[in-house]
Backbone as CSV, one residue per row, in Angstrom:
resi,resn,N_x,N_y,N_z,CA_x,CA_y,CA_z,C_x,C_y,C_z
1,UNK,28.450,10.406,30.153,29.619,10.455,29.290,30.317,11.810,29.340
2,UNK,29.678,12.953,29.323,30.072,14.264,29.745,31.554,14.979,30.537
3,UNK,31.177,14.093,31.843,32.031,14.124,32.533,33.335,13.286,32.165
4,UNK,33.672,12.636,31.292,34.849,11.840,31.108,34.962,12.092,29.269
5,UNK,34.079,12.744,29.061,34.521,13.320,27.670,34.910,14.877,27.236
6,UNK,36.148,14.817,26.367,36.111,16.456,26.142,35.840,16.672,24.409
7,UNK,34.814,18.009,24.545,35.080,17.920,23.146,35.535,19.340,22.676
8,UNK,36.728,18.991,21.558,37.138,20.054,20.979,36.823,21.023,19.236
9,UNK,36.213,22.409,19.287,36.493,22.705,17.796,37.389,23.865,17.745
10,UNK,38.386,22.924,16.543,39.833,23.852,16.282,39.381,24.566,14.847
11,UNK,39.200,25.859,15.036,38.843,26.551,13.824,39.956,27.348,13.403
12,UNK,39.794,28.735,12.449,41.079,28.823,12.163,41.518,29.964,13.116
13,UNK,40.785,30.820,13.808,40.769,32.035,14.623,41.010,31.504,15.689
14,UNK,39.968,30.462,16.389,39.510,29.843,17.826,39.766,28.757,17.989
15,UNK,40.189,28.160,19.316,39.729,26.862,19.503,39.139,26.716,21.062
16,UNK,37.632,26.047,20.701,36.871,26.121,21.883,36.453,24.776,21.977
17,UNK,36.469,24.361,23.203,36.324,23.236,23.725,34.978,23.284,24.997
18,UNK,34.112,22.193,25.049,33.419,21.665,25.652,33.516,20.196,27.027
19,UNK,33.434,20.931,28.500,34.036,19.694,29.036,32.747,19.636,30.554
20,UNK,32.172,18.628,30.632,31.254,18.661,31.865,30.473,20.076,31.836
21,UNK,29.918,20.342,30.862,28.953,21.734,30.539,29.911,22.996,30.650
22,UNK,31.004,22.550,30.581,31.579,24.149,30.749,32.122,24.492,29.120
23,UNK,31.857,25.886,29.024,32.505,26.110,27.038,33.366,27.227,27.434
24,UNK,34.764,26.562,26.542,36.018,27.429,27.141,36.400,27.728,25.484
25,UNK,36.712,29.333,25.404,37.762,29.185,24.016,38.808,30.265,24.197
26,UNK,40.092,30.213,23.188,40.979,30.578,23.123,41.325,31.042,22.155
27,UNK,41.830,32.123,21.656,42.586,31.749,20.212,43.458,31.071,20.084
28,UNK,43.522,30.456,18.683,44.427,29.788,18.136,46.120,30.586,18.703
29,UNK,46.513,31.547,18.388,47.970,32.226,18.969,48.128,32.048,20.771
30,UNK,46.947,31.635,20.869,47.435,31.654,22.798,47.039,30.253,23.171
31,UNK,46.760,29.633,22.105,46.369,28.126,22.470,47.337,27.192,23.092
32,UNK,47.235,26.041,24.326,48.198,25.280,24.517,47.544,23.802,24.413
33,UNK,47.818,22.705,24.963,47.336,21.406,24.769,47.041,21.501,26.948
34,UNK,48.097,22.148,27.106,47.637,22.585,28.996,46.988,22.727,29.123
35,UNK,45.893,23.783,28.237,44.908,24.382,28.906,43.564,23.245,28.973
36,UNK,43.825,22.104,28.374,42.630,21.554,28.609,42.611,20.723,29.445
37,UNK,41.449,20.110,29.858,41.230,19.268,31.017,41.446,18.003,30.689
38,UNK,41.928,17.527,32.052,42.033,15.430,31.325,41.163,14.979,31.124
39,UNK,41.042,14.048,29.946,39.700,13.490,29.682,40.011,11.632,29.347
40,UNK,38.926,11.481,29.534,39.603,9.616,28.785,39.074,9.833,27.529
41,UNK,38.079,10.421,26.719,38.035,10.726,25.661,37.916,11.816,24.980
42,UNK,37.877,11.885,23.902,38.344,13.341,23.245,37.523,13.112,21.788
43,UNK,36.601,13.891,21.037,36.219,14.153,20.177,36.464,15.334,19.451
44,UNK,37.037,15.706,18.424,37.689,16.792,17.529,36.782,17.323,16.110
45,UNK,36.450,18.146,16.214,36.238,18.786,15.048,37.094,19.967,14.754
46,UNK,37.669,19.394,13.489,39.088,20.821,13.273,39.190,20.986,11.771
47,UNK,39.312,22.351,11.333,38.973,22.663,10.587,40.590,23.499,10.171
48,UNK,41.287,23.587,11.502,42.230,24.616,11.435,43.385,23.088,11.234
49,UNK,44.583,24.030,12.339,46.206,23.309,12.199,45.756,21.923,13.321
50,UNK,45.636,20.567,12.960,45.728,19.835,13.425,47.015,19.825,14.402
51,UNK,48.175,20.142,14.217,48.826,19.890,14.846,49.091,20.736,16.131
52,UNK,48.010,21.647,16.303,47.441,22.026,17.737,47.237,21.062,18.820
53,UNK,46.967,19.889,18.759,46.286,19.108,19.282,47.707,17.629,19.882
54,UNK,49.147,18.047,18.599,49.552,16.916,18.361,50.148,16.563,19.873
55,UNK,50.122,15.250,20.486,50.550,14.555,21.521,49.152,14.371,22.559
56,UNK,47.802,14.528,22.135,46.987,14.275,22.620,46.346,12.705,21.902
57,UNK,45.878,12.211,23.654,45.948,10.598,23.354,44.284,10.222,23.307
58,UNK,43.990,9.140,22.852,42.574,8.780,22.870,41.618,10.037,22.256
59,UNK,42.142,10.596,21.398,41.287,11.573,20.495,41.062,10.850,18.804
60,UNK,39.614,11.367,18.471,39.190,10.621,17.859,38.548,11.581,17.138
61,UNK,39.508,12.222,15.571,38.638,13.333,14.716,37.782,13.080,13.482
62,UNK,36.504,13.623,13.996,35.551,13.374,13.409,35.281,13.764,11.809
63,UNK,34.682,13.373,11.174,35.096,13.944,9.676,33.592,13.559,9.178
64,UNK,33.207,14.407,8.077,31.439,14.694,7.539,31.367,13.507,6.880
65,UNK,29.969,13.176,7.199,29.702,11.672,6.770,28.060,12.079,5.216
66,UNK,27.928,10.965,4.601,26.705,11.662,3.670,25.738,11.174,4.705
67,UNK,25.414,10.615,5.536,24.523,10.106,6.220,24.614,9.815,7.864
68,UNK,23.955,10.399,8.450,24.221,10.712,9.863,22.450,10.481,10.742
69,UNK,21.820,9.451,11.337,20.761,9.556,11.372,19.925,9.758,10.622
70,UNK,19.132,10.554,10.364,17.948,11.055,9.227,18.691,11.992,8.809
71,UNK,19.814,12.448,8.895,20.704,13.552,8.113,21.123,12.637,6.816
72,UNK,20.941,13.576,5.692,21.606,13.304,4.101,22.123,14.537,3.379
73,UNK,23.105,14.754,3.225,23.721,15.373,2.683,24.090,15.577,1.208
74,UNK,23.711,17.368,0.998,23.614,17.130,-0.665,24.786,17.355,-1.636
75,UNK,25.999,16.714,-0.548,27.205,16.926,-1.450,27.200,15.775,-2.331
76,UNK,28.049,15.734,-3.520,28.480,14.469,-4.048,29.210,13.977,-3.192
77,UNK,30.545,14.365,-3.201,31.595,13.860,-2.059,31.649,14.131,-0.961
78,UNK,31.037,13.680,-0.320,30.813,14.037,1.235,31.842,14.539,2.340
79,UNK,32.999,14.270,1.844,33.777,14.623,2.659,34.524,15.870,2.593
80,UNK,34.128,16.908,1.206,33.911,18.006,0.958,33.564,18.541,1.910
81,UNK,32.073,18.312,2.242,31.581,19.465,3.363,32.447,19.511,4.751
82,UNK,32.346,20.674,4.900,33.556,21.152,6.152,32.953,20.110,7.603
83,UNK,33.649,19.739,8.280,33.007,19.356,9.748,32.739,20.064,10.306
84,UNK,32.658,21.119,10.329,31.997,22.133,11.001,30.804,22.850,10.839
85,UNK,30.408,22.363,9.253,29.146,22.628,8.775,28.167,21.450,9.592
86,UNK,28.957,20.204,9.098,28.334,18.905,8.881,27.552,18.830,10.396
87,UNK,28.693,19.199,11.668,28.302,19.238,12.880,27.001,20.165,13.380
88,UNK,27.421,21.291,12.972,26.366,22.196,12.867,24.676,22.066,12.914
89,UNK,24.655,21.085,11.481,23.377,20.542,11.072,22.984,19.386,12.037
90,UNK,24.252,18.979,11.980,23.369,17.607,13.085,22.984,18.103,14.281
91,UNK,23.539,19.366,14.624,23.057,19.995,15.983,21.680,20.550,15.899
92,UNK,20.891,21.256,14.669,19.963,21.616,14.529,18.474,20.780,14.345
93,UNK,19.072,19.687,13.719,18.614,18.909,13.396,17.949,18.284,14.875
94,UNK,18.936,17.714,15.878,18.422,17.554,17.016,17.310,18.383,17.814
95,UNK,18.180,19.304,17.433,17.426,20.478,18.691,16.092,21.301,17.726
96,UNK,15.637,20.906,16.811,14.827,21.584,16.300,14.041,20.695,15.154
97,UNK,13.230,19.695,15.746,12.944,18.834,15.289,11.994,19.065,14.498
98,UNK,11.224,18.136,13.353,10.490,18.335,12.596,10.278,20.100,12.084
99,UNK,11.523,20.699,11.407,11.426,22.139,11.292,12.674,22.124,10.367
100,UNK,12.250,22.717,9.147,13.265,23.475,8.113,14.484,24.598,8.494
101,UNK,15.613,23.930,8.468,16.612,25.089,9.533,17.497,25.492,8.618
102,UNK,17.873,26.667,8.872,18.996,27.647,7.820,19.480,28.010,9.112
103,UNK,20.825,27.143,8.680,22.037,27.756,9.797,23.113,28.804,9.257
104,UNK,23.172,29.585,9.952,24.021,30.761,8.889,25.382,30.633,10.183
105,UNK,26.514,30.291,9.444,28.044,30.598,10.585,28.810,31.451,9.992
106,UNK,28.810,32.974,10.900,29.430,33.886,10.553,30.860,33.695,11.537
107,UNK,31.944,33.064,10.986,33.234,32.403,10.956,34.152,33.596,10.421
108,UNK,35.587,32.800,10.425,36.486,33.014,9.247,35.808,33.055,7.713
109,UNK,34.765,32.243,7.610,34.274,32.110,6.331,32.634,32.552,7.005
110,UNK,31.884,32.897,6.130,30.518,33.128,6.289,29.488,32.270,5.530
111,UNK,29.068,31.114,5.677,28.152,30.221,5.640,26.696,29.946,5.815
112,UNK,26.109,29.339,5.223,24.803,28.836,4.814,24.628,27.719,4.690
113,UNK,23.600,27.217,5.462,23.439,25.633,4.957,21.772,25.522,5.402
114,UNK,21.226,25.116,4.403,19.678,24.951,4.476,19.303,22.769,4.683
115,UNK,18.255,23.060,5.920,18.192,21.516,5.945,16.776,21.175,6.098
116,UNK,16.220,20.453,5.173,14.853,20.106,5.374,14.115,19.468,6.563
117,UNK,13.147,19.760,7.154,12.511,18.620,8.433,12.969,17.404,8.291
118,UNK,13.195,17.221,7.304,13.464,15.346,6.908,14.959,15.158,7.061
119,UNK,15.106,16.047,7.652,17.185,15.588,7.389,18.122,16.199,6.082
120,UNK,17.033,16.231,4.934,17.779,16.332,4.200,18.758,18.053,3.856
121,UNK,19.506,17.664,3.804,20.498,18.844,3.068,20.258,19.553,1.967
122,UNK,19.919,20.348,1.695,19.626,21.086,0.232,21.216,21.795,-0.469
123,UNK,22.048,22.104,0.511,23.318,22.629,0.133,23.569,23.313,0.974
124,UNK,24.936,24.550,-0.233,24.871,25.558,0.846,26.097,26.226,0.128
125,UNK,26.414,27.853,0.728,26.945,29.004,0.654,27.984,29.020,1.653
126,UNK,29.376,29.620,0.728,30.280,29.923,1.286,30.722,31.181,0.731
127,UNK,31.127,32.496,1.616,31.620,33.733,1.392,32.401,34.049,2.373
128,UNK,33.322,35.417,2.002,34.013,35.662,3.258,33.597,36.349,4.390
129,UNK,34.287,35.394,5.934,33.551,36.585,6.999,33.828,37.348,6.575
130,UNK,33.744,38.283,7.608,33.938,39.389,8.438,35.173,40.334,8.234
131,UNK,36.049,39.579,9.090,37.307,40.031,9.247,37.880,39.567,7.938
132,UNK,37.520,38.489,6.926,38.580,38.368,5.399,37.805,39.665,4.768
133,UNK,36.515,39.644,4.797,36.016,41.003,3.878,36.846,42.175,4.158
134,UNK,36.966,42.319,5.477,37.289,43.755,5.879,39.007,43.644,5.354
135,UNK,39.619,42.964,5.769,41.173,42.869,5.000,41.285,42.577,3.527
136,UNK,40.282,42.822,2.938,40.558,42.209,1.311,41.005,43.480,0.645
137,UNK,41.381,44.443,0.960,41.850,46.024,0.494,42.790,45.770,1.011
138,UNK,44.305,45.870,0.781,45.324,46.607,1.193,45.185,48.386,1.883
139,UNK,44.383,49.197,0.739,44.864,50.161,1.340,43.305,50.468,2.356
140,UNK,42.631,49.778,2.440,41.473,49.990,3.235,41.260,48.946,4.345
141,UNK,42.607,48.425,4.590,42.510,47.437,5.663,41.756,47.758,6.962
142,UNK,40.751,47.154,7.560,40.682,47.461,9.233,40.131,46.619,10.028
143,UNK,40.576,46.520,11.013,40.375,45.231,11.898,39.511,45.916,12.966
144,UNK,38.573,46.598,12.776,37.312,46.561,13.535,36.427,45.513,13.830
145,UNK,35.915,45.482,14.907,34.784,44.176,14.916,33.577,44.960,15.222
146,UNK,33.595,46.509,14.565,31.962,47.329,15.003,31.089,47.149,13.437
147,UNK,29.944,47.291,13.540,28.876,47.472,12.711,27.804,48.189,12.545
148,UNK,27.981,49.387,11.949,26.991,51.103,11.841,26.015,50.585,10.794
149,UNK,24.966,49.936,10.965,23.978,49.620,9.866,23.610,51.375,9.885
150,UNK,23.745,51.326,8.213,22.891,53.112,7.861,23.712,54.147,8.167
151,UNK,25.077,54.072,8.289,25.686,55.202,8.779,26.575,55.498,7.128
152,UNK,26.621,57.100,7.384,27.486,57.831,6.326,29.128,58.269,7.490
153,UNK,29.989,57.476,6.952,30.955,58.058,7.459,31.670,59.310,6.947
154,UNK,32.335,60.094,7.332,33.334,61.117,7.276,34.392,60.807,6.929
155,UNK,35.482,59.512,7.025,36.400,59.480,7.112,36.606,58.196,6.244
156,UNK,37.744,57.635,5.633,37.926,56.643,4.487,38.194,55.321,5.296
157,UNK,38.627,55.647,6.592,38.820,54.044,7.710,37.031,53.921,8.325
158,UNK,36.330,54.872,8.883,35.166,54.589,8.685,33.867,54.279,7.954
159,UNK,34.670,54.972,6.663,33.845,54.752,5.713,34.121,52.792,4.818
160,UNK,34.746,52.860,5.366,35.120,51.393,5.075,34.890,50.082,6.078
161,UNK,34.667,50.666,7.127,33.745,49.824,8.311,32.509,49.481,8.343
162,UNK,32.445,50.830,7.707,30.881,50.829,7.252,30.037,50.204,6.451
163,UNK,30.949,50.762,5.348,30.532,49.521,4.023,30.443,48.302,4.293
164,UNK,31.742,47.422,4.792,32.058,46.106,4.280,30.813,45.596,6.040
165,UNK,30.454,46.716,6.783,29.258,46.092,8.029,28.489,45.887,6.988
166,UNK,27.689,47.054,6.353,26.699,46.902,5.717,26.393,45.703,4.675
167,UNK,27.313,45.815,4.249,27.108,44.371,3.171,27.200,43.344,3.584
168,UNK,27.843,43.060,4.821,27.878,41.716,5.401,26.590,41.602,5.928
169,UNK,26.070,42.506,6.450,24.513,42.124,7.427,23.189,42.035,6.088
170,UNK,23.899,43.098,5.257,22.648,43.550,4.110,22.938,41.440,3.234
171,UNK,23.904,40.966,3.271,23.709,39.499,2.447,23.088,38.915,3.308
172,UNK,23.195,38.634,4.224,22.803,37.537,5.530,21.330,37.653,5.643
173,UNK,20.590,39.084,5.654,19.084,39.176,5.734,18.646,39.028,4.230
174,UNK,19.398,39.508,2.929,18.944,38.942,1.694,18.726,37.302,1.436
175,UNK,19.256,36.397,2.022,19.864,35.126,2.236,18.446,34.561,2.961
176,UNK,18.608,35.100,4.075,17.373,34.851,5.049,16.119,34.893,4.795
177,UNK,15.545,35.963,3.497,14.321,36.223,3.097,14.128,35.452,2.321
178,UNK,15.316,35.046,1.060,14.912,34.621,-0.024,14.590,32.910,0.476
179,UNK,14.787,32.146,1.558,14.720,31.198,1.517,13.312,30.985,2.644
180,UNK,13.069,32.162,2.862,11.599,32.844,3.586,10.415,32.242,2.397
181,UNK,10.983,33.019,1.303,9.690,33.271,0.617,9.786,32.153,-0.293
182,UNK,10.994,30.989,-0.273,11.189,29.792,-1.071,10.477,28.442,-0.275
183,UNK,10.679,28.212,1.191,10.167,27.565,1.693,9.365,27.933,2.643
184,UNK,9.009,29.112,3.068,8.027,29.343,4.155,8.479,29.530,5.383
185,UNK,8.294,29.100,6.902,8.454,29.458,8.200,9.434,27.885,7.943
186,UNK,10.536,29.019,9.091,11.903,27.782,9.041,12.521,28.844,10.367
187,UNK,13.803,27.964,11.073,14.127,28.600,12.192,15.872,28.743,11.402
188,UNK,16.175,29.598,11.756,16.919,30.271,11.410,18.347,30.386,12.647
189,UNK,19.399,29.616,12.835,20.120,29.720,13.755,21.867,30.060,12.788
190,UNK,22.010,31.037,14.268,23.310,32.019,13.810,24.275,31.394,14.910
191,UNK,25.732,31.149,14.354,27.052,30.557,14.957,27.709,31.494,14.754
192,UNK,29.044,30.839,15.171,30.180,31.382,15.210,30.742,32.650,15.450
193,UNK,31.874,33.242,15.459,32.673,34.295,16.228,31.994,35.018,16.121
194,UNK,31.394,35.864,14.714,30.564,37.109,14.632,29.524,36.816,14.869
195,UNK,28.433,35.714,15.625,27.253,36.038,15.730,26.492,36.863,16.697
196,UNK,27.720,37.433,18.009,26.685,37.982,18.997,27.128,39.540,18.912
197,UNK,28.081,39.926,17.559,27.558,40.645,16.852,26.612,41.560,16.011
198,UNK,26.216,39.749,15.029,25.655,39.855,14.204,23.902,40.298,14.538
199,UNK,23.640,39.089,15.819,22.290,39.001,16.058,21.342,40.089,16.479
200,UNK,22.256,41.205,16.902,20.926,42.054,17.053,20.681,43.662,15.822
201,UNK,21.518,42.834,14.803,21.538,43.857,13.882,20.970,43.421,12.118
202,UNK,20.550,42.378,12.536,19.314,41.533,11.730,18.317,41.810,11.349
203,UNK,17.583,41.479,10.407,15.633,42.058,10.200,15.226,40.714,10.556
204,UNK,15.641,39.338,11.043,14.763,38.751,11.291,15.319,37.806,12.554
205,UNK,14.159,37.264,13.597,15.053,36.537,14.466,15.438,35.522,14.360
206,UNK,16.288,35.455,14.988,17.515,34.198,15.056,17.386,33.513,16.177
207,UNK,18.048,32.218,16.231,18.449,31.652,16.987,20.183,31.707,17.311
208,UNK,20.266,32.538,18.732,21.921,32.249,18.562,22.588,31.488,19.763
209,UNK,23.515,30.457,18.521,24.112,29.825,19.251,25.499,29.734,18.882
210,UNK,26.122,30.384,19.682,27.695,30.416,19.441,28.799,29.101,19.546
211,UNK,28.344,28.380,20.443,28.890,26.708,20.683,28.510,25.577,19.535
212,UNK,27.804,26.136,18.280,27.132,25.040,17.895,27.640,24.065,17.358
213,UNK,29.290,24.205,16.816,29.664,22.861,16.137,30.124,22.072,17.544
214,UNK,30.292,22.194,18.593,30.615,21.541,19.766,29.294,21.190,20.489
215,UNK,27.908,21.712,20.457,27.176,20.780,20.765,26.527,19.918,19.421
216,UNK,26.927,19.758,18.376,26.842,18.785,17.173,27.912,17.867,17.914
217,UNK,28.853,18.058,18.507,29.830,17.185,17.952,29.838,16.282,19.522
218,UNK,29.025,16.582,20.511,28.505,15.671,21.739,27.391,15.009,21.338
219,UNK,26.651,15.996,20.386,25.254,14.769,19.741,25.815,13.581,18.934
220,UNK,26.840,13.673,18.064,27.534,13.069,17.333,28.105,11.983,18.194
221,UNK,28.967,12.056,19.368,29.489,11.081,20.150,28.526,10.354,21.018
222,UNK,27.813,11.044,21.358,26.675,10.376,22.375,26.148,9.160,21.273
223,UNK,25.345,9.543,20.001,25.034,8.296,19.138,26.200,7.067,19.015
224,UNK,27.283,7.590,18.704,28.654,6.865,18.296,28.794,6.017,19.622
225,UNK,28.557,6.000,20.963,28.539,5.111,22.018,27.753,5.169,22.350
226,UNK,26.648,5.103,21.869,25.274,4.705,22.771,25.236,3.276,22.488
């Protein structure tokens, strides 16, 4: 199916697509509907401007279900949870079987979602990445993508790189422990834009996978036509 399927996730920064094992992304400002390959089918997870996509044919966007295989989800309204979470889990879920997984997606938004061996969903955390933390000052704006764990800066633009690193990495390993010492040994996988960042500036290891709502969202289609 691979070869005659493409799959796309339109986030709000990126949009990266999956086609015959190859993972291509773009930003959203340089994005075209050209750049992708012909496919006879098309699977979407989008989170961003749908109308990125508009005049593409035989696409088919996927949207969070409460029940997905042995996946259950602990929203009320299921269709709350983002597809990009939802995908996420079903990706872990596959690939990390019989095992308690905390997927953390350091995105536009910075996320948590804890899932029991059994499928089930326990919930989950939403804060701002990266780049919204670091712009939430007017006068301390900065669009760095560096991270000085432990550093004293000199200067009020570094000293503000600094900080808003530190607290972003200092929640993510608080996050990570407390659900350490709540459920025990669990695998722990890191997404999205900031994770190959994030991952080697961690206290604990990770699993990183930067593609992960796009290989959720081939596990997702592969069931859907099998």
């Amino acid at each position: 199916m691979d070869k005659i399927t493409l799959f796309i996730d339109v986030g709000n920064t990126a949009v990266k697509w999956l086609f015959d094992g190859d993972y291509q992304s773009v930003a959203v400002t340089e994005f075209s509907p050209t750049l992708l390959p012909k496919a006879k089918r098309i699977f979407v997870s989008c989170v961003g401007d749908k109308m990125l996509l508009e005049g593409l044919k035989n696409t088919i966007f996927v949207e969070s279900q409460a029940t997905f295989n042995i996946f259950k989800s602990a929203y009320k309204n299921a269709d709350e949870l983002g597809v990009d979470r939802f995908l996420a889990m079903i990706a872990t879920i596959n690939q990390y079987p019989d095992q308690t997984r905390l997927i953390v997606d350091a995105g536009s938004a910075l996320t948590f979602d804890l899932v029991l061996a059994d499928g089930t969903h326990q919930g989950g955390l939403i804060m701002p990445g990266l780049g919204k933390l670091r712009r939430s000052f007017d006068q301390f704006c900065t669009e760095s993508q560096q991270l000085h764990n432990h550093k004293l800066a000199d200067n009020t633009s570094d000293a503000w790189a600094c900080g808003t690193g530190q607290m972003f990495t200092s929640v993510i390993n608080a996050q990570i422990e407390h659900y350490l010492d709540e459920f025990g040994d669990l695998v722990v996988v890191l997404s999205g834009g900031d994770s190959k960042l994030l991952a080697l500036r961690l206290s604990h290891a990770v699993k990183l996978q930067p593609n992960l709502v796009l290989e959720g969202l081939s596990i997702y289609a592969q069931t859907l036509t099998a």
